[in-house]
N, C-alpha and C positions, 0 to 999 in steps of 0.2 A: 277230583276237586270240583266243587260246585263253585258257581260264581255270579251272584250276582247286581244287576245294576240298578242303583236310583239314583234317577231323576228327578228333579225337581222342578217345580212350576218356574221358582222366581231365579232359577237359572245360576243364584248364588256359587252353587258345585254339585256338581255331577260324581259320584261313584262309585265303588266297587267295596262286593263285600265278598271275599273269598273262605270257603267252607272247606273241610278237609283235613288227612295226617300231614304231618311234618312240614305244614308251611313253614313253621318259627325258622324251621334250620335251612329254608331257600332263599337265597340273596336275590333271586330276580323277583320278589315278592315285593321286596323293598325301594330297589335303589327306582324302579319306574315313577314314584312318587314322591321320593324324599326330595328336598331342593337344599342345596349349600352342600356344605361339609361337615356343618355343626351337627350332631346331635344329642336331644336333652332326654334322658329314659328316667321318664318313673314310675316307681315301681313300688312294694311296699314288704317288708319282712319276711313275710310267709312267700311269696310268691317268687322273689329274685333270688334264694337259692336253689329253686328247683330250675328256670327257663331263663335266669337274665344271660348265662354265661352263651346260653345256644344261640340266642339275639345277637348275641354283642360277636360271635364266631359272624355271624350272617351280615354282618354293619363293619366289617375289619374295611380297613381304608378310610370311614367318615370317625371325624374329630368325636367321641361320643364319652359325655356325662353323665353321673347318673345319680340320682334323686330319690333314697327311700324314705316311704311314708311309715310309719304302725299302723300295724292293721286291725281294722275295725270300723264302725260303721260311727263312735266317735270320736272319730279322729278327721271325720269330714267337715273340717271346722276352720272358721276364720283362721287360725293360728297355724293350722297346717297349710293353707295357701298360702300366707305371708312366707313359712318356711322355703313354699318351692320356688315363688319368686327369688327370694333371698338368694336359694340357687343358682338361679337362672341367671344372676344379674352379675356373679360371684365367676360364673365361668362366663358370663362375657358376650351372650349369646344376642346373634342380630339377627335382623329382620327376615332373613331368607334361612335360620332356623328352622331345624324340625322337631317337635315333642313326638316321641312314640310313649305311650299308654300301655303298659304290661302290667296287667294287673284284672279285678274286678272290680262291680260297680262303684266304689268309691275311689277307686285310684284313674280310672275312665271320668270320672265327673270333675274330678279334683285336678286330673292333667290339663282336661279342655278347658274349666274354668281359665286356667294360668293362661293356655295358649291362647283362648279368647281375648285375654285384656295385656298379656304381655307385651309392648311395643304397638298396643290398639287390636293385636291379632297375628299368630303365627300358625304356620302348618302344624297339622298332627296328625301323627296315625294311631287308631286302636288295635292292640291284638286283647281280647278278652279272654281270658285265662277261667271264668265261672261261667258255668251254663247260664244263670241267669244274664248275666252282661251281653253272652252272645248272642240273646236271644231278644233283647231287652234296649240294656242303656245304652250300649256301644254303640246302638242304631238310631239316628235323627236328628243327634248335633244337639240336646241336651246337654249342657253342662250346670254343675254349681256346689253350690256349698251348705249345709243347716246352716239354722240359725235356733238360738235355743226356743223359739216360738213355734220353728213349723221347717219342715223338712223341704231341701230345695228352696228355699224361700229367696235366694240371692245366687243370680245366674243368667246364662247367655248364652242365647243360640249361635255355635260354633259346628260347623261340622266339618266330620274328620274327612282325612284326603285316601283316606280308606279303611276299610275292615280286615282284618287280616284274621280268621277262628278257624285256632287248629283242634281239632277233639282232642290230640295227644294230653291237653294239659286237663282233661276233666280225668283222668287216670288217676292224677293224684288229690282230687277236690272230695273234699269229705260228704259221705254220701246224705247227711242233712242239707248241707247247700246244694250238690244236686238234684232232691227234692224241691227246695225252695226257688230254684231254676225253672219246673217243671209247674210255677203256678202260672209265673207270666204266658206260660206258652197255652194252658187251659182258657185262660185269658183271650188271649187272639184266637183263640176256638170258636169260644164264647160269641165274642162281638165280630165274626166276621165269616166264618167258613164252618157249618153246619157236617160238610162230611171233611173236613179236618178231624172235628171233634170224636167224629165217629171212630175217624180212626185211632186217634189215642185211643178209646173206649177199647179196640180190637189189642191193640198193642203195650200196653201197659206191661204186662210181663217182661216184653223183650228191650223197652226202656229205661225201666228198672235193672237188670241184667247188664245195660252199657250194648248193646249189637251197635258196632259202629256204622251198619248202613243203615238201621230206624233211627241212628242219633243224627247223623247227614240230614236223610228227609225230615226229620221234625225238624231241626235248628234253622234249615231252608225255608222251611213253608214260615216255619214263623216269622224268620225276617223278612219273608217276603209278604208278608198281610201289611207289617210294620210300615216295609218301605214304600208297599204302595201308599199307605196312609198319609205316611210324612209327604210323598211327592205331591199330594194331592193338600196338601197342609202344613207346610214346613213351621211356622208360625204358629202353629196352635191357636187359630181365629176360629175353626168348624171343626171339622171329621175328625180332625186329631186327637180332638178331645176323647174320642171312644175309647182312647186306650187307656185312658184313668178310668176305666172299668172295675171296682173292688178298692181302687187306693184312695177314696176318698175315705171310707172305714179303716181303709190297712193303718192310712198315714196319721189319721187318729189315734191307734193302738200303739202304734210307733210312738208317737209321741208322748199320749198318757203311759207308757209303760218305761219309756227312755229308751231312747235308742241302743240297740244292741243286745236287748232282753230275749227278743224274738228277732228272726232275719228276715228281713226283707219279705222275702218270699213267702216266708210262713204267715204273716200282718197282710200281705194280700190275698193269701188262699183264702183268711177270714174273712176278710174285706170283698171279698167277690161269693163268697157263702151268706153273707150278708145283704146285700145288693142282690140275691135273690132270692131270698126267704121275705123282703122288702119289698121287690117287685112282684111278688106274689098276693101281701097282703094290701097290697096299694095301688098298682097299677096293671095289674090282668095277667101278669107272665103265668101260665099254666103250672099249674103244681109238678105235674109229671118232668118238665123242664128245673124244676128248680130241685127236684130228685135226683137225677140226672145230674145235675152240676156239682151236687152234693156228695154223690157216689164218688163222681169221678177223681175230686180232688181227694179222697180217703184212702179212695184205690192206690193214690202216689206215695201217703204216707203223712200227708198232709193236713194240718188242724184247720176245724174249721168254727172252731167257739176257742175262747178263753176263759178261763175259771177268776170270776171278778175275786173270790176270797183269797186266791191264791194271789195275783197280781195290786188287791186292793185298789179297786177301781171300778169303779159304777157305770150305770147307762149315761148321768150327767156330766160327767169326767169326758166324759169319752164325745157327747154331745157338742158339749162345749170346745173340744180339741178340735170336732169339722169344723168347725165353723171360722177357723183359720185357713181352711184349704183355699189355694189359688182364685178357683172357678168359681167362689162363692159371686153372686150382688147383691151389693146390697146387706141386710141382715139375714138374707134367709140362705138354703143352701143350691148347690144346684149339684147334683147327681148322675152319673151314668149307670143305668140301669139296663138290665137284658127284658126286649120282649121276646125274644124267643131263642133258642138256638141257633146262632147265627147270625145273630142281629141285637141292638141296642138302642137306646133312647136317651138323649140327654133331656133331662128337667129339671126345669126353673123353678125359682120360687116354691123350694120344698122346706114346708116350716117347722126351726129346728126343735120343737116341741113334739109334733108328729114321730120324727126321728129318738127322741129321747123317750118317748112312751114304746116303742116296736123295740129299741134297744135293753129297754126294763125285760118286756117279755121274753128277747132272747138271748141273752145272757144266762136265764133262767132255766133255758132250755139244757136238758141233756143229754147234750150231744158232743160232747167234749171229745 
């Protein structure tokens, strides 16, 4: 088992992300950070018959609720949060409650939301059940909800009282979302560690194939770029921002295309193949680099254009959807882009006209 720790600047909470087989079914995983008796598990359709039963084996002794969502990515919605509250408030649950989070990234967003504002704020623990979650959202106390305007748009930094990612559960995760797992982590390649990258480049086969000790070290190193990010930014005021690397594209696609059309993952392989075919023609990232970034997400399986006649959707559609993202001031956009392997640049004041004309030319592009 791997393990390990962020810190945080502002001191908030401190800790632990634990990697490895068979955590789900060990009780000392648990009970060092649960507080009370109570606990609230949610969970979501697909996922709680395959692991809730092995959870709730490992939680035998604490008072334990449980909470399923549907699954999907719309179902991250006002109405489903009202539902877990309803829950929550149904079984009676107090203050030195614990939520555990079994599930992926929308059942991780959707528990902390609750736990966030339940009683002003309760404990929770994540176990992330999707590569992408464990690689990804379960990491930095993001939580939240869509809104039909813009993904995430309503939410609260909560973070969890711990991580708990066992690989057992990617055994049974279907191998497009394992793909779509494997963008975020190109991602933190990308914006922060040059021979990370390299080495997915060498390893691609044996990732693809599931080897559980290349899934250990990749799902490790990526949370660990993450966590050093978030400790160094918990707040998302600077550095943090590097990791919306490609989602300021993806969460445009997402949204012009509706949620759940494309996953997650897939909307940001685009969004991060975007962001450097754009730092190429705009701001100096070396072509050879933006080949490189492009190879690499194709090698996973991964899309890196969308077919506008298929989806019906244009450069201005799409234009017009950034301009909703979070990080904007003002009218114009502001963007994280890669200068090199290894490294990123946030820019201001990138006007959304420039962006709709590079979006004309490559949509057009074929490279579907």
């Amino acid at each position: 088992m791997k393990t390990l720790d962020l810190h945080l600047q502002s001191k908030s909470l401190d800790y632990q992300i634990l990697i490895g087989k068979d955590l789900l079914s060990q009780n000392k995983h648990f009970t060092p950070v649960i507080q009370g008796q109570q606990v609230f598990i949610v969970s979501n359709k697909t996922v709680a018959p395959l692991y809730l039963e092995t959870l709730q084996a490992s939680l035998k002794g604490y008072e334990c609720s449980v909470f399923l969502l549907e699954d999907g990515e719309q179902h991250k919605s006002f109405a489903s949060y009202q539902h877990i509250l309803d829950a929550m408030l149904d079984a009676g649950l107090r203050r030195n409650a614990t939520l555990i989070a079994l599930g992926g990234g929308v059942v991780g967003d959707m528990a902390g939301f609750a736990a966030a504002t339940y009683q002003r704020g309760i404990r929770f623990l994540q176990i992330p059940t999707t590569l992408l979650s464990q690689v990804d959202s379960s990491v930095g106390g993001k939580t939240a909800v869509n809104h039909p305007k813009g993904k995430n748009l309503i939410g609260a930094f909560h973070q969890p009282s711990r991580v708990i990612t066992d690989i057992n559960t990617l055994t049974t995760l279907p191998d497009r979302e394992f793909k779509a797992g494997i963008a975020e982590i190109v991602k933190a390649a990308i914006l922060y560690d040059v021979t990370f990258f390299e080495w997915l480049e060498t390893n691609v086969s044996k990732i693809l194939s599931h080897d559980e000790e290349i899934l250990v070290t990749m799902i490790e190193r990526s949370c660990a770029i993450k966590a050093e990010i978030v400790s160094l930014d918990e707040k998302e005021t600077g550095v943090r921002a590097w990791l919306n690397l490609g989602h300021t594209f993806g969460h445009a696609i997402e949204r012009s295309l509706g949620y759940g059309e494309l996953l997650h993952g897939e909307a940001v392989a685009v969004g991060i193949a975007m962001a450097a075919e754009y730092a190429v023609k705009m701001f100096g990232l070396p072509s050879e680099d933006s080949v490189r970034i492009v190879r690499l997400i194709e090698s996973f399986g991964l899309p890196i254009n969308i077919q506008s006649e298929q989806y019906h959707i244009n450069a201005t559609i799409l234009a017009e959807a950034m301009t909703l993202d979070k990080k904007n001031v003002d009218a114009d956009l502001t963007l994280v882009l890669p200068k090199s392997i290894g490294e990123v640049t946030i820019k201001h004041s990138v006007k959304v006209q420039d962006v709709e004309r590079f979006l004309v030319g490559y949509l057009d592009m074929n490279i579907v």
